[in-house]
N, C-alpha and C positions, 0 to 999 in steps of 0.2 A: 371217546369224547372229542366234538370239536375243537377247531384251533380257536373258534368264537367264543369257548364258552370255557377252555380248557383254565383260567387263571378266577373262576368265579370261585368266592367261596359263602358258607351255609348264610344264608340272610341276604345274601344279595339278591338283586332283580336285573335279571337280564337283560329286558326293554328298557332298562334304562342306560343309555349310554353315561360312558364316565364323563367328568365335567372340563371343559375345553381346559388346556394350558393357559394358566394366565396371560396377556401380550400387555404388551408396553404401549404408552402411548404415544403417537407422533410415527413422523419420518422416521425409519431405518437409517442409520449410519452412512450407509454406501448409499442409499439415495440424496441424504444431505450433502455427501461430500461432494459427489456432482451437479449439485441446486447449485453448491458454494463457490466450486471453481467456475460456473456457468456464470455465475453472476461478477464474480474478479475478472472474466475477459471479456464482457460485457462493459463492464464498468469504465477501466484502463482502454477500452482499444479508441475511443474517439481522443482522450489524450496524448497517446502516443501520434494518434494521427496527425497532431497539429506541432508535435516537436520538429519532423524537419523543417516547416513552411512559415513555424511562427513568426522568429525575428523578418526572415525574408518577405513576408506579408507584410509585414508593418513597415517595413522598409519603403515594398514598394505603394505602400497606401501615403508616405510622406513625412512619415517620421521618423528625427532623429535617432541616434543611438542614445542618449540621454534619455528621452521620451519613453524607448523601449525597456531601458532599466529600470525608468520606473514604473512600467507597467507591472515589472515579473516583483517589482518591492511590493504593490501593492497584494498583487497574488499571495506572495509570502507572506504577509501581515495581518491579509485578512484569515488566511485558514491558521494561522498563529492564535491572533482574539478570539476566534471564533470556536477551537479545538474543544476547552471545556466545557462552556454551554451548550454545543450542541451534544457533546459525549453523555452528558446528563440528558438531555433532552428525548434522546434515544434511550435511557434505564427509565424511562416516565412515559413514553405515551407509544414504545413499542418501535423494534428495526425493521419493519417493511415499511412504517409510515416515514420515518427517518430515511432510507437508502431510494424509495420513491422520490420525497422528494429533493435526494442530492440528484437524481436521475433529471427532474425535470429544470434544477438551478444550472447546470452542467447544458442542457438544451438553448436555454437561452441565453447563457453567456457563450455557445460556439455562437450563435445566429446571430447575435451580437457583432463578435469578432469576426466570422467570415462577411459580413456585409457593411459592418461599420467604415467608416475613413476619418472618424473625426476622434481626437484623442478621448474626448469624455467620454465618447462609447464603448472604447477599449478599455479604458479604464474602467468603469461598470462593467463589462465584459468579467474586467480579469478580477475585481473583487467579488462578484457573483461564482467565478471558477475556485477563487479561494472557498467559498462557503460549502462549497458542492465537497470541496476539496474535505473541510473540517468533515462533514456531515456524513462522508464516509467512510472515514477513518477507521471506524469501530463498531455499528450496528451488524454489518455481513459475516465479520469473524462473532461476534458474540452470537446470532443467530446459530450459528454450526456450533458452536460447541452447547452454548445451550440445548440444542435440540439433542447431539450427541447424547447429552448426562442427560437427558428426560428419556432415551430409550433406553441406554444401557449403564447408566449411572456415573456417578463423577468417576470412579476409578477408570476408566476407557480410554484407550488411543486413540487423543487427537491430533498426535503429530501428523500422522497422514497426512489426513486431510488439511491440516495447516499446510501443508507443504504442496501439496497441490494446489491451493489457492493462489499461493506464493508461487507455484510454475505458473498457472492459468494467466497472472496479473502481468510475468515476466513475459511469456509470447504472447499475451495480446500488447504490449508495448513495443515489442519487435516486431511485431505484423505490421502494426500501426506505424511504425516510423516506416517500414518497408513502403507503406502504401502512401502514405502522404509523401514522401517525397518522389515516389515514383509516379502518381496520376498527373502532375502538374506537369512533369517530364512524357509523360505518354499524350497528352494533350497537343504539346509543343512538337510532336512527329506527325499529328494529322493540321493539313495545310489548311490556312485560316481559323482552325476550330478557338483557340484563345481569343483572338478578335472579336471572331461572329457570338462567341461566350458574352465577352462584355459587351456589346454594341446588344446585344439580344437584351442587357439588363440592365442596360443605364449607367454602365460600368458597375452597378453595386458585385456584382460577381465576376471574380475574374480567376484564371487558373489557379495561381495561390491560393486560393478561399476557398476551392472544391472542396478539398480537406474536413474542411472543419465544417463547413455546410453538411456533407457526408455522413459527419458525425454527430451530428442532431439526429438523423434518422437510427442510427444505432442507439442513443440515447433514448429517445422514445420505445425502441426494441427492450431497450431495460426495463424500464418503468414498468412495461407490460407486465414482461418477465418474473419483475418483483412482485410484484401486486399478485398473481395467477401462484407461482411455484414457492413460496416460503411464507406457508403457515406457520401462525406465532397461537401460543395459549391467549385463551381470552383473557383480559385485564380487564380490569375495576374501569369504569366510566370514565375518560378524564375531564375535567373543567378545563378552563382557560384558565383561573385561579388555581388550580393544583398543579398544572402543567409550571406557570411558572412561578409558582412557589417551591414545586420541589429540585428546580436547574439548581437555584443556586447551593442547596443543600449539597446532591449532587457534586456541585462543583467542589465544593469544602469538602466533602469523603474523597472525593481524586486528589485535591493537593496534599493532603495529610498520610496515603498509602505509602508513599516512603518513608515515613517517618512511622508507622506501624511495624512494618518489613523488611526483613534484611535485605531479604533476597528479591521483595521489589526495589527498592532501593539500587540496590546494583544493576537492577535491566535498568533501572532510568538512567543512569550513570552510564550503562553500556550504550544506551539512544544515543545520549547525548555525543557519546566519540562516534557514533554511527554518522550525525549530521555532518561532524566535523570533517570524517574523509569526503563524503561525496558534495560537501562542497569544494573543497580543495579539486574532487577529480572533473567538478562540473566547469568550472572557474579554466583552472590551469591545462585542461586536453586538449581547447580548444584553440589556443593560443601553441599549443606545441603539434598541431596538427596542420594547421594554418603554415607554423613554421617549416613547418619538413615538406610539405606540399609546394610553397610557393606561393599562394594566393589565397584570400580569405574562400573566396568560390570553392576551391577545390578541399580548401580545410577542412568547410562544410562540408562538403560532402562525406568527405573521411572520417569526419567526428560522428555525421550520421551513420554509417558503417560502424564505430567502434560501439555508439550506444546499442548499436541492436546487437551485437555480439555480445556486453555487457548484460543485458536482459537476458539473452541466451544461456550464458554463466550462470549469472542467477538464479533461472530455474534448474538451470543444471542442481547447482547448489541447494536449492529448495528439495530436490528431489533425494537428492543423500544427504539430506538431512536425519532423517530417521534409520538411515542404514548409520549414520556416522555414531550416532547415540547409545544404539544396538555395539557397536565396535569400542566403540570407548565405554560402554557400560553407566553412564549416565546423561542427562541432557544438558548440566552442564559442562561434564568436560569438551562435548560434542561443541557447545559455543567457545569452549577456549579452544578449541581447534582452528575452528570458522573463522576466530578473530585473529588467529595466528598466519591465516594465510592471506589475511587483511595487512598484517603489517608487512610480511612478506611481498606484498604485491607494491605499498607504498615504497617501502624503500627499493624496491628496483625502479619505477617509478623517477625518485629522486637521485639514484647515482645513474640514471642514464640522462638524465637532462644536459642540455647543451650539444650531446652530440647525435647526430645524423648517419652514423654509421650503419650499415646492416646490422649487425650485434646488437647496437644500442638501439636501434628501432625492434627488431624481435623483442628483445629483454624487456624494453618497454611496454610492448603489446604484451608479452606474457602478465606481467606486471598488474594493468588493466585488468586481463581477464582473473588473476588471481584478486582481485577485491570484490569482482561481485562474486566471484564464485564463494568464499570464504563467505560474504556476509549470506549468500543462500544458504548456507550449510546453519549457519547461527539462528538464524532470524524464526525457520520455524521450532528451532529448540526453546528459544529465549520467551517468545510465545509460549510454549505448552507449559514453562517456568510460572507465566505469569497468571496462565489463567487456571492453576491449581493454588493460587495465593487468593481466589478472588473467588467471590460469588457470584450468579447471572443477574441480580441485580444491580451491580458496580460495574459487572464486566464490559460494558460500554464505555466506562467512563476511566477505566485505567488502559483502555487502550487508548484511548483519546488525551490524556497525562503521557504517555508515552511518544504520543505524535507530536504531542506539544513542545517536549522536549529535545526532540530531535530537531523540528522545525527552530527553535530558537540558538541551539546550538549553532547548526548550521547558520544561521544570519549570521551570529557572532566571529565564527571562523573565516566565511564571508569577507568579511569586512575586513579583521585580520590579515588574510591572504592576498586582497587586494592591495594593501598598505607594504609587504614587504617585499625585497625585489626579490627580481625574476632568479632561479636556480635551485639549487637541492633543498637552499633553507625551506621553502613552505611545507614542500612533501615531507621531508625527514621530521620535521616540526610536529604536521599533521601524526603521521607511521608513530610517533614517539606518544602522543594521545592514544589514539588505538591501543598501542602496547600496556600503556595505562590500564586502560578500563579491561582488556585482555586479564591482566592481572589480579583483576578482582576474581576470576574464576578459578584459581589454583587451590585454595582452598573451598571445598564440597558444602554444602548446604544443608548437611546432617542428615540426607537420605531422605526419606519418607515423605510423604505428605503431609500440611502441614495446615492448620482451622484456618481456613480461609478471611484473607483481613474482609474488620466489618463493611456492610455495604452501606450505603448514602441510605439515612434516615431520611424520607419523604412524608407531607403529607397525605391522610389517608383519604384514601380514590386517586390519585395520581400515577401511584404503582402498583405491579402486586404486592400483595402484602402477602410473607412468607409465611 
């Protein structure tokens, strides 16, 4: 008997082949996860581009330092207003149209910024960069996991690929500060090229503003990108009546998820101590880098060194993340780890302050790298927590409560940190927050998986309807 024919039995037909394997529908896992991280360093790398050259642009276009802080308040304020409606916006009329167009609000407020000199235009600049800001918060992660549970079902490992998202966003933000503050600097070694730059444009372009002009073309490289590589299921037709009838619904299912949820509840809580260090490290490194340097020039540059390290941690961090959860046997012990080496890093941080010593500058820089490192190890955990609490119809919209949280945090601590003086009080103040919300993780979350809080009721044709 054949090998073709040796498993037939009496009634079958052999011309008949057996019936394919059923297949899933959509992207494969491992194709998604690199659509996702493709689109995180895509997204990040023209912003990072413009952190080292920002303030020192705006400087040299003629404005004060006042003028400049309120340009980054308006940044802040608007993707603050903006975090819920758009997080709804995106569970309504779908995340490619959503991340297209934070792609094309993000184009225009660099073109803005790198060519503007007049304060209004930065300032539309930088409230357009807040919106871009909101608008991306949430639709690229819910995309990947969505897609994940459509091929292989909600049970599935998304830490991964969370985490590699989380790497992709940290070295395109290292790249990015690497290259903006280095093109203006390589510019200024070929003779005349700065000059014959502006004299070529009227002065609107000058070496600082490469940067960020640079990064309009990367942003349009997105757009594309989105539009072409992340298929979404077809949805219901939307109106312009249903689109915004169902934001604000939307928005109500997002404020309400911690109050459903224990254990959303607790990630908000943990954002919220998330904004409070890295305002404190945004605020207070700069001024202690400035100090040990000698001159604000040199500060600069040091701080620009410590951020791209910082990012590099990060991912580090991002990346044993899922090994840490594997080792600790759950995901949240894995975040009370993350957040443990959070506090650990603030308070060295805070008892090295004031001195200048070798000791105290290493302890310091360890200190630094031990905060991002800790919040990468958390942050894709604290994720995979949140979006097994959630269904892919919300799930744009609790990632966007989540960013909102942290974003207002942060202003709050902000404002706090600038108000108290200089020495260990802010950091230890801050490390003693962390520790806080750290805290909330010692006791486990009952295990298992758990019916997903409900999603934002919308009107019908706005979303799918489940």
């Amino acid at each position: 008997m054949s090998a073709g024919t040796g498993n037939l039995r009496p009634g079958d037909d052999a011309s008949v082949p057996p019936p394919p394997a059923p297949t899933r529908p959509g992207l494969d896992p491992l194709t998604a996860r690199r659509r996702f991280a493709t689109v995180s360093f895509l997204f990040w790398l023209p912003p990072g581009m413009s952190i080292a050259t920002g303030v020192l642009l705006y400087t040299e276009r003629g404005m004060g330092l006042a003028a400049i802080a309120g340009f980054f308040a308006v940044h802040s304020l608007t993707a603050a207003a903006m975090e819920l409606p758009t997080g709804g916006l995106s569970d309504v009329i779908g995340r490619r149209t959503v991340l297209a167009s934070a792609g094309l609000l993000n184009a225009t407020a660099l073109t803005l910024i790198g060519l503007s000199a007049t304060a209004w235009a930065i300032t539309l600049g930088m409230a357009l960069m807040g919106c871009a800001r909101a608008l991306s918060s949430g639709p690229a992660e819910a995309w990947y996991v969505d897609t994940v549970h459509a091929h292989a079902g909600p049970g599935a490992d998304i830490r991964t690929g969370l985490a590699r998202g989380s790497s992709a966003m940290s070295a395109s933000l290292a790249l990015g500060t690497l290259l903006g503050g280095g093109l203006p600097w390589l510019l200024g070694l070929v003779p005349h090229a700065g000059e014959w730059l502006t004299d070529a444009t009227g002065g609107l372009v000058i070496p600082l503003s490469v940067p960020a002009l640079l990064g309009v073309l990367v942003e349009i490289v997105f757009v594309l990108y989105v539009v072409s590589a992340l298929p979404e299921p077809p949805r219901p037709r939307a109106t312009l009546r249903g689109v915004v009838g169902g934001v604000p619904a939307a928005i109500g299912a997002g404020l309400r998820l911690g109050g459903q949820d224990a254990v959303i509840r607790r990630l908000l809580l943990t954002a919220s101590t998330t904004g409070a260090a890295l305002a404190a490290v945004e605020l207070l490194t700069p001024r202690r880098a400035a100090a040990l340097m000698g001159t604000a020039e040199s500060g600069a540059l040091l701080f620009a060194g410590l951020a791209c390290a910082g990012f590099v941690c990060f991912a580090l961090g991002s990346q044993l993340g899922p090994l840490a959860a594997r080792l600790t046997r759950s995901s949240e012990r894995a975040v009370l780890t993350g957040r443990g080496l959070m506090v650990l890093g603030l308070a060295l941080l805070g008892l090295t302050t004031g001195s200048t010593s070798t000791l105290a500058t290493a302890a310091a820089a360890a200190g630094f790298a031990l905060v991002y490192l800790g919040l990468g190890v958390a942050a894709p955990n604290a994720n995979d927590l949140l979006h097994r609490r959630v269904d892919a119809s919300g799930r744009a919209t609790a990632l966007s409560v989540q960013s909102l949280v942290l974003q207002l945090a942060a202003a709050g601590a902000g404002l706090a940190v600038g108000i108290l003086p200089l020495g260990p009080l802010p950091w230890l103040l801050v490390a003693t927050i962390v520790l806080a919300g750290a805290l909330l993780w010692v006791r486990g979350t009952g295990g298992g998986p758990q019916e997903p809080a409900l999603a934002p009721t919308v009107p019908a044709g706005s979303a799918p309807e489940r």
